[in-house]
OpenMM code with the backbone's topology and positions (N, CA, C; nanometers):
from openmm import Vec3, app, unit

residues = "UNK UNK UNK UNK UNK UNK UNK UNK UNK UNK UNK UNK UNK UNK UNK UNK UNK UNK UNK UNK UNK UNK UNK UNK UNK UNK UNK UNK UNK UNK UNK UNK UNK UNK UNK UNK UNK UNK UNK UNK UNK UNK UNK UNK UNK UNK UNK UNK UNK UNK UNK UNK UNK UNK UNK UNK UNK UNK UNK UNK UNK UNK UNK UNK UNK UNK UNK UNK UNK UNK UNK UNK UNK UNK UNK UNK UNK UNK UNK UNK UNK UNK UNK UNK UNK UNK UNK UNK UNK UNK UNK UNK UNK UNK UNK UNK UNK UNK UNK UNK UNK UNK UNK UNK UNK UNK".split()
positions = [
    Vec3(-3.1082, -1.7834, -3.7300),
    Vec3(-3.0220, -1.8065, -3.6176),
    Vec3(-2.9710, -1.6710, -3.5674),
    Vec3(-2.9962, -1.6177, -3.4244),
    Vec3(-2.9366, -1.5147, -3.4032),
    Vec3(-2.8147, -1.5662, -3.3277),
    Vec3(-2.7046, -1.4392, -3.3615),
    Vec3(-2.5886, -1.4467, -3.3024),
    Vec3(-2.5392, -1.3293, -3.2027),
    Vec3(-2.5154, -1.3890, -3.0498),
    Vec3(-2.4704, -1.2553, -2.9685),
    Vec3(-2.6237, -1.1704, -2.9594),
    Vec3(-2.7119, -1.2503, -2.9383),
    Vec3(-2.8324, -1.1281, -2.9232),
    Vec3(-2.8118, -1.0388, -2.7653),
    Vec3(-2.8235, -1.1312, -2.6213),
    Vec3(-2.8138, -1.1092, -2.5197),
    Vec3(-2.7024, -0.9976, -2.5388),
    Vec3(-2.5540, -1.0418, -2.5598),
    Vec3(-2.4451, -0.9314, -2.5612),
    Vec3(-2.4799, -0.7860, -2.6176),
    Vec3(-2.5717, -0.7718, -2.7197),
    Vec3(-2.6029, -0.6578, -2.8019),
    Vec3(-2.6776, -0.6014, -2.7264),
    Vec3(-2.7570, -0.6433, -2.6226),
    Vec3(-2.8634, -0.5256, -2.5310),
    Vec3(-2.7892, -0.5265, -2.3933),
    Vec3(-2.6890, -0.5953, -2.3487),
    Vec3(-2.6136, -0.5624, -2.2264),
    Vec3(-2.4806, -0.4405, -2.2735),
    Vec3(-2.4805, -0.4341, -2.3640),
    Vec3(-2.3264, -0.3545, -2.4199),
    Vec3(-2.3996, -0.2085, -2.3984),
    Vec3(-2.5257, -0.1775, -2.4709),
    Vec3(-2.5243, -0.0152, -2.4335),
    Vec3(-2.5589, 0.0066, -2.3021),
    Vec3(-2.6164, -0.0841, -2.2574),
    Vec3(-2.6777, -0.0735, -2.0896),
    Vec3(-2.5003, -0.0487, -1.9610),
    Vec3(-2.4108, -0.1509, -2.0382),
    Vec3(-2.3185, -0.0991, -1.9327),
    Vec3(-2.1768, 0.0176, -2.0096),
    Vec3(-2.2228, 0.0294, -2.1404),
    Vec3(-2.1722, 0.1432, -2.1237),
    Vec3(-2.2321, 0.3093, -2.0509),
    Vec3(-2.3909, 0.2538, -2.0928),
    Vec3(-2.4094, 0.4289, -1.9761),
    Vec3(-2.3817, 0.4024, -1.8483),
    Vec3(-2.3565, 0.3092, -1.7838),
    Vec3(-2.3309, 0.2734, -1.6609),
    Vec3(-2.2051, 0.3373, -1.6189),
    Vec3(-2.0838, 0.2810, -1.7398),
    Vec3(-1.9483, 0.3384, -1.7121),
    Vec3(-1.9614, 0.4902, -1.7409),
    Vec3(-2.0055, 0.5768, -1.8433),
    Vec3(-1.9922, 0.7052, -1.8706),
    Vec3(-2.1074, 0.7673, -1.7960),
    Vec3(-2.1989, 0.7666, -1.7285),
    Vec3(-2.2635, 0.8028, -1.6558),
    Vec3(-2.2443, 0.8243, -1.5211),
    Vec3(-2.1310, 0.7559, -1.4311),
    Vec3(-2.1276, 0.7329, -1.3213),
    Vec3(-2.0066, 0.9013, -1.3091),
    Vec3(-2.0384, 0.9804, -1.1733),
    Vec3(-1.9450, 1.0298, -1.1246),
    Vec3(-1.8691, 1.0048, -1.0972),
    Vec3(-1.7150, 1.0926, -1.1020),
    Vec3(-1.5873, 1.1182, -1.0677),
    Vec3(-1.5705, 1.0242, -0.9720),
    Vec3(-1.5107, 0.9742, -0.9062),
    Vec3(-1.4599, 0.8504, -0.8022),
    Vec3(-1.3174, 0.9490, -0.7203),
    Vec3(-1.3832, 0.9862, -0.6036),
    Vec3(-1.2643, 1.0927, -0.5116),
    Vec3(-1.1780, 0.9892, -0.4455),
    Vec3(-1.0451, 0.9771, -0.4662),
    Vec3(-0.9960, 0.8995, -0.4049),
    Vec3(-0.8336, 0.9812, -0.3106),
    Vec3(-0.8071, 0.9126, -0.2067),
    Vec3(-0.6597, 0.9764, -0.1541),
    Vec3(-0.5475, 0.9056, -0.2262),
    Vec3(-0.4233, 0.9014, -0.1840),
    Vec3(-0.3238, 0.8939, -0.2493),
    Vec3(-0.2397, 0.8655, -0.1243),
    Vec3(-0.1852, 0.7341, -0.1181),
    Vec3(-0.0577, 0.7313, -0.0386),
    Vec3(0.0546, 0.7084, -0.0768),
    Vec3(0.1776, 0.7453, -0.0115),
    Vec3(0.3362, 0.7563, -0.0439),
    Vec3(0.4130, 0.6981, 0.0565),
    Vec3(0.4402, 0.6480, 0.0576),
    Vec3(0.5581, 0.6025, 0.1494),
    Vec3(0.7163, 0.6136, 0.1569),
    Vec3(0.7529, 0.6681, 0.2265),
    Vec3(0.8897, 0.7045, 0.2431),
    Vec3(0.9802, 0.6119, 0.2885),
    Vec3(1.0549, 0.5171, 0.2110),
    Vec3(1.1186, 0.3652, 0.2728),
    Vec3(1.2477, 0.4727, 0.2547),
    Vec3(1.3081, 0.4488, 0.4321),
    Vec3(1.4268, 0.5052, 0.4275),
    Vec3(1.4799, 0.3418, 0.5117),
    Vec3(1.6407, 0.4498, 0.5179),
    Vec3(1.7520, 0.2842, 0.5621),
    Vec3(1.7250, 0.2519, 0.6776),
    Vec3(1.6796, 0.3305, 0.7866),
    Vec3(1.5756, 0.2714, 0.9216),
    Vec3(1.4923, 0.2846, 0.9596),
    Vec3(1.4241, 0.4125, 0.9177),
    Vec3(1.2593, 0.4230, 0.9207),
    Vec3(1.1653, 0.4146, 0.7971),
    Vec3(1.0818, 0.4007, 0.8338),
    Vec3(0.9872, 0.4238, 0.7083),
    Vec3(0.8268, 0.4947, 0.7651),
    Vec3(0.7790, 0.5878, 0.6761),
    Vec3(0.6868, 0.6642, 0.7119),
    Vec3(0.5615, 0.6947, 0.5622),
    Vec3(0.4720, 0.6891, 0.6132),
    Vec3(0.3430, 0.6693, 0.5176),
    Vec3(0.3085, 0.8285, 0.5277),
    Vec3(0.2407, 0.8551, 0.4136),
    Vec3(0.1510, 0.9703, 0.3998),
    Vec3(0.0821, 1.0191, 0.3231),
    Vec3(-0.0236, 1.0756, 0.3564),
    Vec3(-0.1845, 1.0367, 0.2655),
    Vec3(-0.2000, 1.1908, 0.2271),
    Vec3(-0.2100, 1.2135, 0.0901),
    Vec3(-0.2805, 1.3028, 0.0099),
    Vec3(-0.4122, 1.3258, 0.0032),
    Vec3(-0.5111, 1.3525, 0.0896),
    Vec3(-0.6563, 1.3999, 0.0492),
    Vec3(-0.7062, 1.5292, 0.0247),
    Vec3(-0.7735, 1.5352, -0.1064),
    Vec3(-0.7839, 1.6810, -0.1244),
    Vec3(-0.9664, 1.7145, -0.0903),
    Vec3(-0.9965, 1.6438, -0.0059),
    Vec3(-1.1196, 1.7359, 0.0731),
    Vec3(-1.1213, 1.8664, 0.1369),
    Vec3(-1.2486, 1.9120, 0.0892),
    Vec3(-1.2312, 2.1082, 0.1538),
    Vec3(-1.2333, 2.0981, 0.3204),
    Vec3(-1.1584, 2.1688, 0.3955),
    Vec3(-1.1884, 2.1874, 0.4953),
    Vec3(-1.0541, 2.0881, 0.6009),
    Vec3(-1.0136, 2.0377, 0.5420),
    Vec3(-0.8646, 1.9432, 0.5683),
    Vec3(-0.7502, 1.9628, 0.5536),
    Vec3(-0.6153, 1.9637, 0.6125),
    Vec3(-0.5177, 1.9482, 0.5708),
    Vec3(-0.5010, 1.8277, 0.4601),
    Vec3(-0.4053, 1.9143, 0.3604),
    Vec3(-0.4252, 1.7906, 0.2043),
    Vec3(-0.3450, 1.6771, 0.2322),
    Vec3(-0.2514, 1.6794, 0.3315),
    Vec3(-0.1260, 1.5852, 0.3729),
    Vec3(-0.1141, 1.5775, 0.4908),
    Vec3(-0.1141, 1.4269, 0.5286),
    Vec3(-0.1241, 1.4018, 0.6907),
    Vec3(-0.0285, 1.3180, 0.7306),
    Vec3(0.0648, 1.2582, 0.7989),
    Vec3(0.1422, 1.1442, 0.8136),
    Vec3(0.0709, 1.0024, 0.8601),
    Vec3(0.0517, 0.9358, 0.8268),
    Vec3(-0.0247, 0.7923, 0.9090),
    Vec3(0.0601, 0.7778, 1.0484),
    Vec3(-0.0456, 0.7463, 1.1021),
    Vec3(-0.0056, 0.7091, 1.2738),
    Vec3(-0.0225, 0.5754, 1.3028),
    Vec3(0.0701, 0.4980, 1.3145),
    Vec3(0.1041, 0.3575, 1.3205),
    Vec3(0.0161, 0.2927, 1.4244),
    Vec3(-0.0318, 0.1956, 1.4982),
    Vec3(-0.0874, 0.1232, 1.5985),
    Vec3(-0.0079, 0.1317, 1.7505),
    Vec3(0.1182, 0.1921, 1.7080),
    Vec3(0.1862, 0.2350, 1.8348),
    Vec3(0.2014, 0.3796, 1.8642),
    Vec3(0.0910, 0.4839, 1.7932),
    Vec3(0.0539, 0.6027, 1.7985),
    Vec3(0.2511, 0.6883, 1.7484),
    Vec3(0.3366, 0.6528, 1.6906),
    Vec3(0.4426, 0.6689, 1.6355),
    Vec3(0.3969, 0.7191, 1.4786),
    Vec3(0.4742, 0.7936, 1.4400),
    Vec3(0.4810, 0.8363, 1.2859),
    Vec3(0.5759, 0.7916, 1.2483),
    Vec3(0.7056, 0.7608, 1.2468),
    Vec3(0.6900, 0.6114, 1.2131),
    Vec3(0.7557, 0.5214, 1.2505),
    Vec3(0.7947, 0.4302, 1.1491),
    Vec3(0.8089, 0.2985, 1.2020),
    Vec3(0.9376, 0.2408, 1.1464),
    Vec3(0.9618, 0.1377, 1.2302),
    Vec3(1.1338, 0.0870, 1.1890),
    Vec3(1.1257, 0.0284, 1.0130),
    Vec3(1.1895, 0.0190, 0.9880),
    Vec3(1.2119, -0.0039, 0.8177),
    Vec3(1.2476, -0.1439, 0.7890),
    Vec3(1.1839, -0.2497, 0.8435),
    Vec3(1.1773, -0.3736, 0.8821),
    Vec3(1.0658, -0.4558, 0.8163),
    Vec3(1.0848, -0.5868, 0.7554),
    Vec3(0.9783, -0.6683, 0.6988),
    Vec3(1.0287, -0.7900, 0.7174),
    Vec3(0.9875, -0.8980, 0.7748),
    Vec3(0.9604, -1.0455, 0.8273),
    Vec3(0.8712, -1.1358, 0.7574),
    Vec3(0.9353, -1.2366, 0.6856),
    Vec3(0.8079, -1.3249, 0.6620),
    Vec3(0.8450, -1.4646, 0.7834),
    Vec3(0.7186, -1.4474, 0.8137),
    Vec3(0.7118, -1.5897, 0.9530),
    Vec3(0.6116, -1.7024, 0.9410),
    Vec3(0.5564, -1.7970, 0.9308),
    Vec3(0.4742, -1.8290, 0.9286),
    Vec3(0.3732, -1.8456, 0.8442),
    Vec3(0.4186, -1.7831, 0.6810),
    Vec3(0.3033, -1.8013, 0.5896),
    Vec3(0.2883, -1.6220, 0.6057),
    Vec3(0.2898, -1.5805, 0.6885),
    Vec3(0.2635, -1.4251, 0.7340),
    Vec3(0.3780, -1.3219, 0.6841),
    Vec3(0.3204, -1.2121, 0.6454),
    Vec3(0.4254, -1.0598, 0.6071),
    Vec3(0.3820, -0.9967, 0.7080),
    Vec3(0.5053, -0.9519, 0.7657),
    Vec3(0.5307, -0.8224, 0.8940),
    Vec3(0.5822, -0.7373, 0.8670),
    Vec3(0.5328, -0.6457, 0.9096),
    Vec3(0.5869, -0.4790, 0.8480),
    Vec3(0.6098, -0.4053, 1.0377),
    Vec3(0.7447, -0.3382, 0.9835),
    Vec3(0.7420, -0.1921, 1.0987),
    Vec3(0.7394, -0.2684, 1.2324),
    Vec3(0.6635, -0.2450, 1.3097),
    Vec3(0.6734, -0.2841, 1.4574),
    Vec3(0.6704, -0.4136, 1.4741),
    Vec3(0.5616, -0.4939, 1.3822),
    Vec3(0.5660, -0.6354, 1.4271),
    Vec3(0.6791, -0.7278, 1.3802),
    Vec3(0.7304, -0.6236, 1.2919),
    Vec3(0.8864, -0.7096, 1.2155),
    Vec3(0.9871, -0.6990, 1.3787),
    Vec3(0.9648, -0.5762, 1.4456),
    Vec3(1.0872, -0.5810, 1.5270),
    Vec3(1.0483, -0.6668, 1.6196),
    Vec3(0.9324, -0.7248, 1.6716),
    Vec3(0.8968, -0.7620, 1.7677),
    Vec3(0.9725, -0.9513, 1.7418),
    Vec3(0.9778, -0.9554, 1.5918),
    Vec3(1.0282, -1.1159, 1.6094),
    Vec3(1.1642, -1.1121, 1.5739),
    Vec3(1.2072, -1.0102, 1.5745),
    Vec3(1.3393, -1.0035, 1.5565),
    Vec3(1.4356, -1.1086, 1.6500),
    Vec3(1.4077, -1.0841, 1.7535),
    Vec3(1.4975, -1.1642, 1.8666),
    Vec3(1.4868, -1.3355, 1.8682),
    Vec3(1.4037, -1.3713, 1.8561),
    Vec3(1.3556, -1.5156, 1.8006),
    Vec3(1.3942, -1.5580, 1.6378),
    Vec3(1.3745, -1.4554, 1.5121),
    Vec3(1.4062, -1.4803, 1.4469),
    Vec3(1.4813, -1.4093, 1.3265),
    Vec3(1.6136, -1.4021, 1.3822),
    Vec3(1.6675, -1.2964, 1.3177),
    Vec3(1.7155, -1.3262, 1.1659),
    Vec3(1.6938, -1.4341, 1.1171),
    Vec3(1.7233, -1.5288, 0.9641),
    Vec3(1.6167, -1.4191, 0.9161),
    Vec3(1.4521, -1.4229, 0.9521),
    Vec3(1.3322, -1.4227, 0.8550),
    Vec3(1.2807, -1.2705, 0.8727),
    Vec3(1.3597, -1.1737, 0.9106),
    Vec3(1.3478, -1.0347, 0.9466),
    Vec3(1.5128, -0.9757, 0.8572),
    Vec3(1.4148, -0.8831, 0.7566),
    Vec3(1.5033, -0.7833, 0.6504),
    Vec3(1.4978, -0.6653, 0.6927),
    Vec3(1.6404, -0.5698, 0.7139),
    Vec3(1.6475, -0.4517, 0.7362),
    Vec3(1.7070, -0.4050, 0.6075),
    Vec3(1.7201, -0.2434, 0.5751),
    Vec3(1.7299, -0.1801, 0.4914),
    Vec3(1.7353, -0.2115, 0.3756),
    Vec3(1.5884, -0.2231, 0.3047),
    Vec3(1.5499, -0.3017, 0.2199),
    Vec3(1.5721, -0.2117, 0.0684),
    Vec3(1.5707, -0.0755, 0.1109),
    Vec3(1.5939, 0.0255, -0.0228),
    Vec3(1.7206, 0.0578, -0.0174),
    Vec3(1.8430, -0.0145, 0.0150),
    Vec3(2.0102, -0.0232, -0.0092),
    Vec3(1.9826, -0.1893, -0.1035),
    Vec3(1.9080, -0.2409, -0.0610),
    Vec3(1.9513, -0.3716, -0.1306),
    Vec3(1.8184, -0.3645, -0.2712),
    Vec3(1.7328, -0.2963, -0.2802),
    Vec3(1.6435, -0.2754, -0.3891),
    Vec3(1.7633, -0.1839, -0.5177),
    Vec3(1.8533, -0.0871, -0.4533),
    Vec3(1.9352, -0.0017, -0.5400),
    Vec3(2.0231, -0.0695, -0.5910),
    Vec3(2.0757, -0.1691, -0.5140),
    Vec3(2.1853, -0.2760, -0.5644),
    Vec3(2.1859, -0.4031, -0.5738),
    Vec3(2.1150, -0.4496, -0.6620),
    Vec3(2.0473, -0.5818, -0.6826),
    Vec3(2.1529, -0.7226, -0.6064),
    Vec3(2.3230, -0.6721, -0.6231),
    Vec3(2.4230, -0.7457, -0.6316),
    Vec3(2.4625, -0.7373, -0.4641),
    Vec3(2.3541, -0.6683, -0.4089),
    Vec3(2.4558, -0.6919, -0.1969),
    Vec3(2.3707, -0.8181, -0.2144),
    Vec3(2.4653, -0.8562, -0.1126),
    Vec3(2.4092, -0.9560, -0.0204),
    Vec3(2.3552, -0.9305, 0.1275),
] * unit.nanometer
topology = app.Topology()
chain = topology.addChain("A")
for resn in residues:
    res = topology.addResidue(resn, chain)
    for name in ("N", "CA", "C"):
        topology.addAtom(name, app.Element.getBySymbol(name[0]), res)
């Protein structure tokens, strides 16, 4: 009776797979959640680039109001949070890193 035969010839096959494969270059983003704005920014260390860039929002802005909405089953961030603000001002959170520091505001 063999036991685990299949597993015993897939195990060295995907370990050279994992230790064989090159470095994986990846960027790095940060985000800056302040009490009314908030602003993204990307670390890439490719030659020939600035290593740090700010993200440019869909409203060509660096950045964006410090706003998050859930509506609909849906999460809104930044511009589209302000946009339902006026309709729904219950399901739209402002300064979300005063109330992350102090678990106890309301």
């Amino acid at each position: 009776m063999r036991s685990g035969g299949p597993v015993f010839l897939l195990l060295p096959l995907a370990l050279f797979f994992v230790f064989s494969s090159a470095p994986a270059e990846a960027a790095v983003a940060s985000i800056d959640l302040g009490s009314e704005w908030m602003k993204v920014a990307v670390v890439d260390l490719k030659p020939g680039q600035s290593p740090i860039s700010i993200a440019i929002n869909e409203m060509s802005k660096r950045k964006s109001p410090a706003l998050v909405a859930f509506n609909a089953g849906n999460r809104l961030v930044g511009e589209e949070a302000a946009g339902i603000i006026a309709r729904y001002p219950n399901k739209v959170y402002s300064r979300s890193g005063t109330r992350l520091e102090n678990p106890t505001s309301t």
